[in-house]
Backbone bond lengths (Angstrom), bond angles and torsions (degrees), N, CA, C in turn:
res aa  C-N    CA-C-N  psi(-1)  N-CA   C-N-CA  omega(-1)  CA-C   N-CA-C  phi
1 X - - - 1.460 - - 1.518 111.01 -
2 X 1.374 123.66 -61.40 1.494 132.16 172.42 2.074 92.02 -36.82
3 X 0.831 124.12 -77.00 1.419 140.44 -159.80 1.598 107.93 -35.09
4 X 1.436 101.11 -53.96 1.672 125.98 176.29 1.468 96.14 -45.26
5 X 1.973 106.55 -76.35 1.435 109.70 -159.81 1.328 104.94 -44.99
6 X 1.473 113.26 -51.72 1.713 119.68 -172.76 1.422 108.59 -40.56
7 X 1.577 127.65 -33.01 1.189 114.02 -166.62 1.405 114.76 -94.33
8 X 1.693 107.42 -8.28 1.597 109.72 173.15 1.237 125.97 -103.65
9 X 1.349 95.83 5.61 1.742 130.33 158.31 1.582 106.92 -59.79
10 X 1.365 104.46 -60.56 1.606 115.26 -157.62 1.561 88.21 -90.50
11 X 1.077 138.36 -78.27 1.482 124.63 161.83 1.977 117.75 6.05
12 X 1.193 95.23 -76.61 1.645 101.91 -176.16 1.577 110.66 -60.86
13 X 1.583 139.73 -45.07 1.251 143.95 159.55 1.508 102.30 -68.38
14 X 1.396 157.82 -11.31 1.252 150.12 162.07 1.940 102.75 -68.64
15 X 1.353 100.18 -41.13 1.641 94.95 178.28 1.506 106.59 -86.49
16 X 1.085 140.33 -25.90 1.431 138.72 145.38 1.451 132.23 -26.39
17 X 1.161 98.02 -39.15 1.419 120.47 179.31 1.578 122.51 -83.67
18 X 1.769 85.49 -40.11 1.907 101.21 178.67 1.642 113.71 -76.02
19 X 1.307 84.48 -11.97 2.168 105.70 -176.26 1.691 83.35 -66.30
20 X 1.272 107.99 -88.28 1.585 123.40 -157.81 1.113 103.33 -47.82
21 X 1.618 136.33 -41.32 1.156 132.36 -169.92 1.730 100.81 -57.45
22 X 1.275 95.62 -76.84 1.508 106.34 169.00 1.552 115.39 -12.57
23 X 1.787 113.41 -63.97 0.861 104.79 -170.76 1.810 128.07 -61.58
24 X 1.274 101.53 -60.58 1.777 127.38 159.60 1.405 107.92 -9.68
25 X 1.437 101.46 -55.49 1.438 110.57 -171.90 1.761 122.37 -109.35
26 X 1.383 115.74 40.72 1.128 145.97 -165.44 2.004 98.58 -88.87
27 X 1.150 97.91 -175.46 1.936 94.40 169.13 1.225 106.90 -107.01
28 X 1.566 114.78 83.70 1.136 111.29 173.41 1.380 150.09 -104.85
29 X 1.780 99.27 34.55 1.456 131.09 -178.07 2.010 94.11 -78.96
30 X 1.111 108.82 104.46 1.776 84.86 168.16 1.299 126.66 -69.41
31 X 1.114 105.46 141.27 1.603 134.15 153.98 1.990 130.96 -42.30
32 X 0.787 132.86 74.72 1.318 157.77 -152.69 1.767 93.61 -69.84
33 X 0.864 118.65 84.38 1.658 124.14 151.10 1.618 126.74 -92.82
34 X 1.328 125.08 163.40 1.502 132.84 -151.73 1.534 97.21 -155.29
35 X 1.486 111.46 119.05 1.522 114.31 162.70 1.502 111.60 -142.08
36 X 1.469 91.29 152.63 1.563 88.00 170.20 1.217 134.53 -94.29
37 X 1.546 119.71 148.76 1.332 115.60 -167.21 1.868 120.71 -61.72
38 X 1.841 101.28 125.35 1.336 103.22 -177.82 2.048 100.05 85.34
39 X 1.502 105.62 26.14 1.764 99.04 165.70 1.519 99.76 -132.82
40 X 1.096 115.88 -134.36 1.595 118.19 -171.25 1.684 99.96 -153.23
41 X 2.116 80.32 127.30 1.921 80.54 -163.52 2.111 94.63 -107.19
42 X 1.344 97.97 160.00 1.407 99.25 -165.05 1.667 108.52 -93.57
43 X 1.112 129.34 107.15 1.981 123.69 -167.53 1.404 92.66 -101.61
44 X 1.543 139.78 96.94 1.318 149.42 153.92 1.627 132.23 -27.92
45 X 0.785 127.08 156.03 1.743 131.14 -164.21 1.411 116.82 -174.97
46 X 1.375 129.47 42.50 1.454 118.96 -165.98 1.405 101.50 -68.02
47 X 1.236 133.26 162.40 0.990 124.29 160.68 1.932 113.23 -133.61
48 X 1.658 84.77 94.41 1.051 131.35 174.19 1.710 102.54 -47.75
49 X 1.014 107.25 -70.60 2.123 119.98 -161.21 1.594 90.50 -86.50
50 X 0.933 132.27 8.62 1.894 130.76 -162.02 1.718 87.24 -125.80
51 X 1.067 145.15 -39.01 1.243 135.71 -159.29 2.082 126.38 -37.78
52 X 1.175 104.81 -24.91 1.425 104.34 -175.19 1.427 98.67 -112.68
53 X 1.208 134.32 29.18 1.464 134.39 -145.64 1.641 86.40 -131.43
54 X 1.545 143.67 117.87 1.040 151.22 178.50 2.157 105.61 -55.94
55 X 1.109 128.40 124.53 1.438 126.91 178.83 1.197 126.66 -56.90
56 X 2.001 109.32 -6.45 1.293 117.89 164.12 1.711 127.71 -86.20
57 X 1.438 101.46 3.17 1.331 121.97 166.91 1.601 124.21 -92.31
58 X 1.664 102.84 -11.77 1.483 100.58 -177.94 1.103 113.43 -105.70
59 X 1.323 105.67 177.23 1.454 123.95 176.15 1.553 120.09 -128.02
60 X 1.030 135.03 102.39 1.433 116.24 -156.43 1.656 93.06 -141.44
61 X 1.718 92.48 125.63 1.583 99.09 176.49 1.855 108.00 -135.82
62 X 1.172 109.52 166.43 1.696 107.41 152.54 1.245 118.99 -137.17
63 X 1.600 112.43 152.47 1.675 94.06 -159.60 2.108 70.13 -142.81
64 X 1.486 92.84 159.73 1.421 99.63 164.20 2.020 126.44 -98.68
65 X 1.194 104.58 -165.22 1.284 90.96 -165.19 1.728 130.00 -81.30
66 X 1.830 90.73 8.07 1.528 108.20 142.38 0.961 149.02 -82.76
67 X 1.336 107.27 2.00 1.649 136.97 -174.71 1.473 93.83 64.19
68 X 1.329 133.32 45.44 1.365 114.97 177.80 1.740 91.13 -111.35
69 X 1.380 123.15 128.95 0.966 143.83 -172.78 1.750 121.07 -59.02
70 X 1.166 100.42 129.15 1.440 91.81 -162.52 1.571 101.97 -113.90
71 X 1.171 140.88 2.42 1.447 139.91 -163.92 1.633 93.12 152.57
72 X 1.972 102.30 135.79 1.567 101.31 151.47 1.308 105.47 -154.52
73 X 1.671 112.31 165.53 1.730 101.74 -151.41 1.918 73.86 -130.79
74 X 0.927 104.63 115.78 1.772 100.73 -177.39 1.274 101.19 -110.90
75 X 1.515 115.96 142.82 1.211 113.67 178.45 1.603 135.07 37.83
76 X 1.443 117.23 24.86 1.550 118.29 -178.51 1.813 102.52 107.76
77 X 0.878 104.71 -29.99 1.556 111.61 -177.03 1.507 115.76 -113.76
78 X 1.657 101.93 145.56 1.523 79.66 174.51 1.731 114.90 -102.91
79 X 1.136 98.95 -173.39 1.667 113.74 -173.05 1.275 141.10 -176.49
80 X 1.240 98.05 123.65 1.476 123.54 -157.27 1.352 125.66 -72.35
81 X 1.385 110.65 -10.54 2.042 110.50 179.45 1.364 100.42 -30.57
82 X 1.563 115.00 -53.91 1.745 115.12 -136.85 1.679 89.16 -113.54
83 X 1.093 121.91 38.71 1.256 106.87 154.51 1.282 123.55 -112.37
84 X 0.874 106.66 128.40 1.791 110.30 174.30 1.586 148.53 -78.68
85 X 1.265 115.59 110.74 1.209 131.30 -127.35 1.473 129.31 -59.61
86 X 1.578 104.06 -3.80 1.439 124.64 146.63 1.777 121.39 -38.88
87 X 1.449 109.02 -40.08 1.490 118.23 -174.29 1.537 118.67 -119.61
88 X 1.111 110.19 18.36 1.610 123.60 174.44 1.719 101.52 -74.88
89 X 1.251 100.34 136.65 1.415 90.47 178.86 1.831 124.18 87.68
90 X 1.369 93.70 -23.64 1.679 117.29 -169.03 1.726 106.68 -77.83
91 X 1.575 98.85 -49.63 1.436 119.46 -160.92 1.561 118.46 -65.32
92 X 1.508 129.58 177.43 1.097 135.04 95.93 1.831 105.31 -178.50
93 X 1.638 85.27 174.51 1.645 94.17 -148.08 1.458 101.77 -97.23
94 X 1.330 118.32 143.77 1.621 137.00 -166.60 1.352 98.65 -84.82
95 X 0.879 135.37 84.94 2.111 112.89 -174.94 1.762 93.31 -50.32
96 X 1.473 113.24 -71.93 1.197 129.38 -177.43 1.647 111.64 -5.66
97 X 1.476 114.27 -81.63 1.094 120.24 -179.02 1.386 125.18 -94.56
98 X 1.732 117.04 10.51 0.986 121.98 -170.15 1.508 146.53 37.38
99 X 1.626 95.01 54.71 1.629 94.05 -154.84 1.746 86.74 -144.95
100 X 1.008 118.25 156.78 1.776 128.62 170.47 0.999 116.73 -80.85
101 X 1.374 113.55 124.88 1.347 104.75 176.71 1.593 107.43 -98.66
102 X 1.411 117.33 148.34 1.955 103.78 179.85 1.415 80.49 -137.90
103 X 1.455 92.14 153.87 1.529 100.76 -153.60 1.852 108.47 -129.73
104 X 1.013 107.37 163.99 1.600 106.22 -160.27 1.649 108.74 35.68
105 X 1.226 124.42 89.76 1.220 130.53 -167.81 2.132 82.03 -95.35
106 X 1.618 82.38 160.41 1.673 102.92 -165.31 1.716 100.48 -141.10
107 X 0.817 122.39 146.28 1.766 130.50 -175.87 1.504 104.72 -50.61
108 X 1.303 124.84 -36.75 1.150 127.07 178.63 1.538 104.28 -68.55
109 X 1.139 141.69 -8.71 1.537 136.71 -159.41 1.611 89.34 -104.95
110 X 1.321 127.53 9.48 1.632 114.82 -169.70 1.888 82.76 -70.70
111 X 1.592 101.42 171.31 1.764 92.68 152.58 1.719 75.94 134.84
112 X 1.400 94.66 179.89 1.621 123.45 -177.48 1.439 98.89 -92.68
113 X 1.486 118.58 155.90 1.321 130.54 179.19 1.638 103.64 -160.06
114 X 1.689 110.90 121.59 0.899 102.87 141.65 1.517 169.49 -134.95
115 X 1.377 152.59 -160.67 1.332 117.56 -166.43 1.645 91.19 -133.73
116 X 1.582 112.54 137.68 1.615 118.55 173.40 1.529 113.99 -113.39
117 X 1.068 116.67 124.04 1.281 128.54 137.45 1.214 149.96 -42.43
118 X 1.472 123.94 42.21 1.520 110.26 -168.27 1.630 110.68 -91.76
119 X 1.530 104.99 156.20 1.834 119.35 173.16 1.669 92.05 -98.44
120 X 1.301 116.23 132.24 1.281 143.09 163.09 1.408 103.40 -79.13
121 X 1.891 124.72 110.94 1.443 138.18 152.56 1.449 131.11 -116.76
122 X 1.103 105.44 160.47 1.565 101.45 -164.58 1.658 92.23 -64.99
123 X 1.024 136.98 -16.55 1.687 119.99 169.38 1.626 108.20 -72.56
124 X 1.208 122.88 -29.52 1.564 127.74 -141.68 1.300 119.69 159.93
125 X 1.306 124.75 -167.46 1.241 155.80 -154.49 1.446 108.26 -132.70
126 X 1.100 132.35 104.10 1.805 150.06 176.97 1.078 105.22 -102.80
127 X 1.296 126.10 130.96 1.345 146.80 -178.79 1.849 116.96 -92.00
128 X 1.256 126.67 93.31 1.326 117.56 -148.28 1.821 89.19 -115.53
129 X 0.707 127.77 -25.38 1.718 125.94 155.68 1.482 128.43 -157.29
130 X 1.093 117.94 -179.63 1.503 136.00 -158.35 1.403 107.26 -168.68
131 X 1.530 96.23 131.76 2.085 102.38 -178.63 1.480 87.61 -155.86
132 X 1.718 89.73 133.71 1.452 109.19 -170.97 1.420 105.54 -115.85
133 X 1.319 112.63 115.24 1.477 115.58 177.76 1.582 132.39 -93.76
134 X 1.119 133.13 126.21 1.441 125.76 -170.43 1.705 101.31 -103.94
135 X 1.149 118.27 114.81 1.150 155.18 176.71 1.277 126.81 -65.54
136 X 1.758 141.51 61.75 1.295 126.25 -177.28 1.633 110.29 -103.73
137 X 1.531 103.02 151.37 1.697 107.50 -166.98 1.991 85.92 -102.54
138 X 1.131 119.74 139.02 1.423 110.40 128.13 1.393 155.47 -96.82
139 X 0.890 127.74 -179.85 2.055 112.01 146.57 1.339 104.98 -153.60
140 X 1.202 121.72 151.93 1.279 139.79 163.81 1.284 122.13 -49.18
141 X 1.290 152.26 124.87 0.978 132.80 155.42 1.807 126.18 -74.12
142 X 1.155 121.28 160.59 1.459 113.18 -153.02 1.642 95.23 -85.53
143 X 1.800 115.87 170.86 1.526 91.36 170.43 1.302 115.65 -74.97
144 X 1.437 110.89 162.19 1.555 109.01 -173.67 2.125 106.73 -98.11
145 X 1.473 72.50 150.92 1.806 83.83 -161.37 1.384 95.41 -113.12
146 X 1.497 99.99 147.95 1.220 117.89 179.48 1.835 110.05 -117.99
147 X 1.547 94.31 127.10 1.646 106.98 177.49 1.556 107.24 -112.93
148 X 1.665 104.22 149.04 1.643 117.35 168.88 1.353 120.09 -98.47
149 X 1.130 140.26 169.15 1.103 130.87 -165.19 1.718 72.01 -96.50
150 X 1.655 94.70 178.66 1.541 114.91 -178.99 1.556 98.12 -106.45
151 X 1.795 114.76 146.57 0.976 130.46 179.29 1.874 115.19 53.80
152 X 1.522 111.82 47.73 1.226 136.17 -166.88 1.641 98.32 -89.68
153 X 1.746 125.63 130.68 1.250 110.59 -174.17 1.591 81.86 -133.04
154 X 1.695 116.55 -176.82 1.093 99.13 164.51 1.537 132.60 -89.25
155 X 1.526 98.55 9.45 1.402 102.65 161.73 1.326 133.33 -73.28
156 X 1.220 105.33 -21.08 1.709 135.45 -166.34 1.932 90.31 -83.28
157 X 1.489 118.40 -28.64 1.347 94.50 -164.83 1.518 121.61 97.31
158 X 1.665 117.64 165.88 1.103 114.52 148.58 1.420 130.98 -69.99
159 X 1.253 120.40 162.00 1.742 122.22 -166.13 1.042 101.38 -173.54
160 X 1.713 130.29 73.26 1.628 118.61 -169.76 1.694 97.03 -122.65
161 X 1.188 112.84 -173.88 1.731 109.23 166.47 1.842 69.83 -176.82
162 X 1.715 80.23 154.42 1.946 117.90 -168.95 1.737 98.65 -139.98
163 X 1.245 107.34 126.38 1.249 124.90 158.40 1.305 124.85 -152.55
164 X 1.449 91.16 171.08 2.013 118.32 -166.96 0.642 115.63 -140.90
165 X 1.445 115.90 138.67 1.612 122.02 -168.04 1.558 109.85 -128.82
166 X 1.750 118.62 149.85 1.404 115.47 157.27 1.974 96.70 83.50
167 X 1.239 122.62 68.43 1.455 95.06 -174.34 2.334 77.37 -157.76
168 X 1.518 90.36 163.11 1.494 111.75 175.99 1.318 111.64 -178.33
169 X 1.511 100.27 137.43 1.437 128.66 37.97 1.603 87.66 -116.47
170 X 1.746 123.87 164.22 1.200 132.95 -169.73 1.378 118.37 -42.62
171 X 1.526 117.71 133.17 1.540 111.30 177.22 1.392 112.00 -65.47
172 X 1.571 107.37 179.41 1.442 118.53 -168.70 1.292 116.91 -102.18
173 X 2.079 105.39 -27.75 1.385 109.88 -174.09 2.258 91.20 -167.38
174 X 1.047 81.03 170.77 1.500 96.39 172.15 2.205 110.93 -177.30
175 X 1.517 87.91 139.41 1.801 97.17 -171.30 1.191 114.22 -157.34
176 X 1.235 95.53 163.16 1.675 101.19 174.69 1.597 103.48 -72.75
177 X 1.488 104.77 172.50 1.810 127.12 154.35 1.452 84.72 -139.44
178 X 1.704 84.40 146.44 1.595 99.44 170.94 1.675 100.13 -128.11
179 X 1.147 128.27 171.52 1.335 137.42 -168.34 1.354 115.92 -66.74
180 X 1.366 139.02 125.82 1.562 112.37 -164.86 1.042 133.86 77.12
181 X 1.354 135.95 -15.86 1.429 132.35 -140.06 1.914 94.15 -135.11
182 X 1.159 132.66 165.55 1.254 127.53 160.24 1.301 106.04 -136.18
183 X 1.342 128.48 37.66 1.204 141.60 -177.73 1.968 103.72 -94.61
184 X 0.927 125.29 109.35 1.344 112.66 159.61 2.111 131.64 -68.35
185 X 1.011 88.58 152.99 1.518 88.92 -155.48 2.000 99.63 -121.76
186 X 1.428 112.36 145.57 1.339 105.18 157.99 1.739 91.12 127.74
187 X 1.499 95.50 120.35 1.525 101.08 158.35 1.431 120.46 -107.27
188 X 1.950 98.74 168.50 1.321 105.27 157.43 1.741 117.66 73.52
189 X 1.411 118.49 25.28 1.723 114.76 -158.39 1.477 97.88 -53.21
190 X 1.413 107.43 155.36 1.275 116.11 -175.59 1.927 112.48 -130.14
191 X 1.262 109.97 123.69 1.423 103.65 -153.99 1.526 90.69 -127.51
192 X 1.234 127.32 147.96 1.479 133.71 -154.30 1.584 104.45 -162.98
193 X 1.515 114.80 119.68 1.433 99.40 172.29 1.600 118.05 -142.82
194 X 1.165 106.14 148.32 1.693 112.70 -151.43 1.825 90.24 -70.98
195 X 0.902 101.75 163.25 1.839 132.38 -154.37 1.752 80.62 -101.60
196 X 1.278 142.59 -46.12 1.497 131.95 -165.04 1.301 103.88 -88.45
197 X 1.615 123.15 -66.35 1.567 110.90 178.01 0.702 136.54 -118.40
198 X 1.432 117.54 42.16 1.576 154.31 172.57 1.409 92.75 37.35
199 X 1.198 141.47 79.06 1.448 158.35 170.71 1.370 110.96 -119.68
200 X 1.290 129.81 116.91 1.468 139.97 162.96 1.515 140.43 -58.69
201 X 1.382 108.55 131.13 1.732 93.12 -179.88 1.566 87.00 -122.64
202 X 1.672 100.83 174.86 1.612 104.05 -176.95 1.289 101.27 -151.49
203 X 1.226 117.34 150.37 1.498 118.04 163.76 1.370 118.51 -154.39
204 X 1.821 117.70 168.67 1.588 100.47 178.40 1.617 72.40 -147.14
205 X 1.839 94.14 -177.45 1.383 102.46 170.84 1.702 98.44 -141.30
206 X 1.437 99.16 -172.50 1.664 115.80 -167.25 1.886 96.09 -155.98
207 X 1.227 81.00 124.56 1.531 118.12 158.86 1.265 131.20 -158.67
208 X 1.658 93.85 101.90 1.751 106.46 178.00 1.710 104.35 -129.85
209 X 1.554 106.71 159.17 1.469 117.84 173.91 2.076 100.17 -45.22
210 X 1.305 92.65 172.39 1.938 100.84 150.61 0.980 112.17 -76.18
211 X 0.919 141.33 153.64 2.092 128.23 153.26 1.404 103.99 -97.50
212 X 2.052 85.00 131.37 1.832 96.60 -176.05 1.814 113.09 -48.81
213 X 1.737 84.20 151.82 1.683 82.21 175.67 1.575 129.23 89.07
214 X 2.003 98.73 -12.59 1.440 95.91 -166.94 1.689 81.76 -129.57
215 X 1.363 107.19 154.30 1.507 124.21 -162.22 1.724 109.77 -135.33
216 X 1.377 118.43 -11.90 1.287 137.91 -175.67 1.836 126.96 -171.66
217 X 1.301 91.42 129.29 1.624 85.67 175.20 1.798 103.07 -158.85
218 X 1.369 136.87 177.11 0.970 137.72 161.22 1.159 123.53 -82.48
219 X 1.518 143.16 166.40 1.601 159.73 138.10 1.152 111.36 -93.20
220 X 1.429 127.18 166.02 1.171 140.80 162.24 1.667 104.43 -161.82
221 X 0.858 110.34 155.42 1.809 130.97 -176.99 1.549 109.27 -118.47
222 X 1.724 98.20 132.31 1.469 93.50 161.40 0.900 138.56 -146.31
223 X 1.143 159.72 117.33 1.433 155.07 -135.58 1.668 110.29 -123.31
224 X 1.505 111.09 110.07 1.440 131.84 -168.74 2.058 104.77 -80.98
225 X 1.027 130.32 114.10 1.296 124.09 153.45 1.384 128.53 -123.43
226 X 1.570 140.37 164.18 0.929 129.82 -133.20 1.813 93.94 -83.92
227 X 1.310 134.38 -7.51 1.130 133.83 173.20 1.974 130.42 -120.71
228 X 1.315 86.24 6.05 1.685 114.77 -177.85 1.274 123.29 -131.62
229 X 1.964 109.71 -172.47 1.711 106.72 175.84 1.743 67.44 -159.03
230 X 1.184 126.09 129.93 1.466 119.36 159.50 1.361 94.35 -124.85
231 X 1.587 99.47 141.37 1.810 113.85 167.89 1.152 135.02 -109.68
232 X 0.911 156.05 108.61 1.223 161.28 173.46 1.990 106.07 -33.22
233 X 1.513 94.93 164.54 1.396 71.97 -177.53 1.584 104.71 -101.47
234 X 1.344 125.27 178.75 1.024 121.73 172.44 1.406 133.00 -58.32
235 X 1.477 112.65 146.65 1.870 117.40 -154.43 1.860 86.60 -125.19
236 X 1.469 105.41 131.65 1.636 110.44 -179.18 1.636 107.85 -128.00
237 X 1.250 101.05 112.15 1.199 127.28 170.30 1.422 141.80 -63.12
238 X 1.496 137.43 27.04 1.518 137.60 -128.53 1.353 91.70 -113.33
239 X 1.383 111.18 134.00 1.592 130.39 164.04 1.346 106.43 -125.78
240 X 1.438 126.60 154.61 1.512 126.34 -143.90 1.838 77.46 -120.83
241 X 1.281 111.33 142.68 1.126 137.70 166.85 1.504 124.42 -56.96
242 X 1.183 116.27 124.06 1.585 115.94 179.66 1.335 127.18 -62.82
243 X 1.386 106.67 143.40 1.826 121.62 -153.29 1.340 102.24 -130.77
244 X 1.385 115.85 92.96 1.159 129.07 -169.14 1.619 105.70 -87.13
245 X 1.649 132.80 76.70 1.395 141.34 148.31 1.578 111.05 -48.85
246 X 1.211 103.26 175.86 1.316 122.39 -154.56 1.903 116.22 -91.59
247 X 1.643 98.82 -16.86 1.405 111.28 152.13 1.474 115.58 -84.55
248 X 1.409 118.94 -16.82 1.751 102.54 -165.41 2.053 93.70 -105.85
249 X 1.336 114.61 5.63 1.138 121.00 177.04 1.761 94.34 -91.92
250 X 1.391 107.49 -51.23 1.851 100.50 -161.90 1.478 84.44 -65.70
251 X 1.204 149.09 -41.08 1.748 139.22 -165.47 1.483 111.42 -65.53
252 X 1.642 105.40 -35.34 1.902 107.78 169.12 1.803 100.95 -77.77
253 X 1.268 108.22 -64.31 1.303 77.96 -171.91 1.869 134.24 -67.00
254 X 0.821 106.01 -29.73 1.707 105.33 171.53 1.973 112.50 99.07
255 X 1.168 102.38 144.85 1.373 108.84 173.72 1.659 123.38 -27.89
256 X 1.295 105.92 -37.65 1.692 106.31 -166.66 1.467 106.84 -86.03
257 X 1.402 112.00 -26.15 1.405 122.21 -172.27 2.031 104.22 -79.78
258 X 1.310 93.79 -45.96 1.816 105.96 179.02 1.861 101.55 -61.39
259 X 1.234 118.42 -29.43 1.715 119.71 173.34 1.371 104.94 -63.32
260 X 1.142 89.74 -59.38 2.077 91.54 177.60 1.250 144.81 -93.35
261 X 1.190 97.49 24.14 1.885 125.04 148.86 1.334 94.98 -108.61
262 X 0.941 138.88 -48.98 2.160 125.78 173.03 1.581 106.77 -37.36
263 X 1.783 109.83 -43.65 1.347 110.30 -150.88 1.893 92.71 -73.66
264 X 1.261 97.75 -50.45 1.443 121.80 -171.41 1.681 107.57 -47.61
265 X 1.164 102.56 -48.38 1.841 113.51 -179.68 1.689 102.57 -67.75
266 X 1.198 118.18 -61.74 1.299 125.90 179.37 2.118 105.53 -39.85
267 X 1.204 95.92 -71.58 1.362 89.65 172.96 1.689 151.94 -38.74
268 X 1.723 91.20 -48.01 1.281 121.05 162.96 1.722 106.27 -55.65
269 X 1.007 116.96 -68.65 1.630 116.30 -174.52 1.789 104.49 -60.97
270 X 0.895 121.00 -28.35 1.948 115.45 179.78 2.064 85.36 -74.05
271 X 1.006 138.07 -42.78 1.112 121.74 -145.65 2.092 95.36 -94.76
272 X 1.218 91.12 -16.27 2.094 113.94 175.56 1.708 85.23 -60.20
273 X 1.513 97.70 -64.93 1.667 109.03 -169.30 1.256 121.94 -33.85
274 X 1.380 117.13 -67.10 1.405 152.82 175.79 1.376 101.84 -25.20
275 X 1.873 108.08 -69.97 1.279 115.43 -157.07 1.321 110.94 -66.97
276 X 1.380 118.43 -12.71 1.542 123.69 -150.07 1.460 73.75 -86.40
277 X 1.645 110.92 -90.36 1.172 106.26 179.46 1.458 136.60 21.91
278 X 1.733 107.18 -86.44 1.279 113.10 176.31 1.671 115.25 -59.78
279 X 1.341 119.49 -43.38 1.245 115.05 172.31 2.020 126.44 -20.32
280 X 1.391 87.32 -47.66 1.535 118.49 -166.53 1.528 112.16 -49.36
281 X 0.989 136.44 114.73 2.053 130.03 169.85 1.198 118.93 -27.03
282 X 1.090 132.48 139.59 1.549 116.37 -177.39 1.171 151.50 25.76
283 X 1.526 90.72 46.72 1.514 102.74 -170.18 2.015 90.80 -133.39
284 X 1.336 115.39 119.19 1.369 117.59 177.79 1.599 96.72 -131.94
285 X 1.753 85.57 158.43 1.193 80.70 177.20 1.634 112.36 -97.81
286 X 1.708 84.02 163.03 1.951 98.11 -177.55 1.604 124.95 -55.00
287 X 1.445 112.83 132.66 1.554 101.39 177.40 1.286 125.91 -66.50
């Protein structure tokens, strides 16, 4: 009797052992997946070491790095006791490719996740794999738009501001281009993000003189992120060139100046007169 127990002693700590081993030596480099925010991101599970093993022997769940349970397929079926109620409704399982699908993914869902494999025996529960998934959400940022101030002349200057809305994870930079120039432009970026789905907006602004001499040129906006360059489209600037008529000349030059082009004209034509005059045949002048 002692001999027996001893051997279902070593039996039960022999599968204890084959658990951890198993586990230790599982694939436990994670797996790097990418979804976008509000689509459905794919969390993997092949089961590689499980393949000749009937699906009424497994146990297969994924839980995140709260251990709060995200899907489990027990014994051939799945089941919901241990899922947690954050992801009810969220799930479901690919047989095909064997991977979870979670669905309307949200910025908060970035993070590690992982998925276990156990074989169900009349001693216990054996751990035959583990795959750890790393989880990033994106979003797009929107194109970025460019506004003028109202009642903008070219005396007034530039006066623009560019923004974007709805985008992750936070950009790095955003600026003007101006026409010609390879100077980047734009102070002060301003980055703002909503409290529910932690989604980013950004903006900058511009205020510079005109530069003399120039009457038109383009803008463009751009917004730098760690996997993009989005541009705005082009912004056109045209002020019509000054037309100096014969009222906006007498208002530059001024009364004293308009006397002495009168005096000057007046003179010139008596001395036109004069010459003609003498020119003429028999015509001298009086003593």
């Amino acid at each position: 009797m002692y001999v027996v127990k001893t051997c279902v002693t070593c039996t039960m700590y022999l599968g204890i052992l084959f658990s951890v081993l198993a586990y230790l030596l599982s694939d436990a480099v994670p797996v790097k997946r990418q979804a976008y925010f509000n689509s459905t991101a794919y969390l993997p599970c092949p089961f590689t070491k499980a393949q000749n093993i009937s699906p009424s022997e497994l146990v297969v769940f994924w839980q995140d790095r709260k251990k709060s349970v995200l899907y489990e397929h027990y014994l051939g079926a799945e089941k919901l006791d241990n899922v947690n109620a954050k992801y009810l409704g969220r799930t479901s399982f690919d047989r095909d490719n064997q991977a979870l699908r979670l669905h309307n993914v949200q910025i908060k869902d970035t993070g590690l996740y992982d998925c276990f494999i156990q074989q169900k025996t009349p001693t216990g529960s054996i751990i035959l794999q583990q795959w750890e998934t790393e989880l990033s959400v994106i979003a797009n940022f929107s194109e970025p738009e460019i506004e003028e101030a109202q009642n903008e002349t070219r005396n007034t200057g530039i006066n623009l501001t560019c923004s974007s809305k709805q985008g992750y994870p936070k950009p790095t930079k955003m600026y003007f281009l101006i026409t010609n120039s390879t100077n980047e432009y734009g102070d002060n970026m301003q980055i703002s993000q909503d409290n529910v789905t932690k989604l980013f907006s950004v903006s900058i602004s511009l205020s510079l003189p005109f530069p003399d001499g120039v009457y038109n040129m383009t803008i463009v906006c751009i917004l730098e992120t760690e996997s993009m360059n989005i541009s705005s489209k082009p912004h056109n600037m045209v002020f019509s060139q000054p037309q100096f008529d014969r009222k906006t000349w007498i208002q530059i030059a001024g009364p004293s100046s308009l006397l002495c082009c009168l005096f000057l004209l007046v003179v010139y034509k008596a001395v036109k007169k004069c010459l003609k005059m003498q020119n003429q045949p028999g015509r001298w002048p009086l003593d």
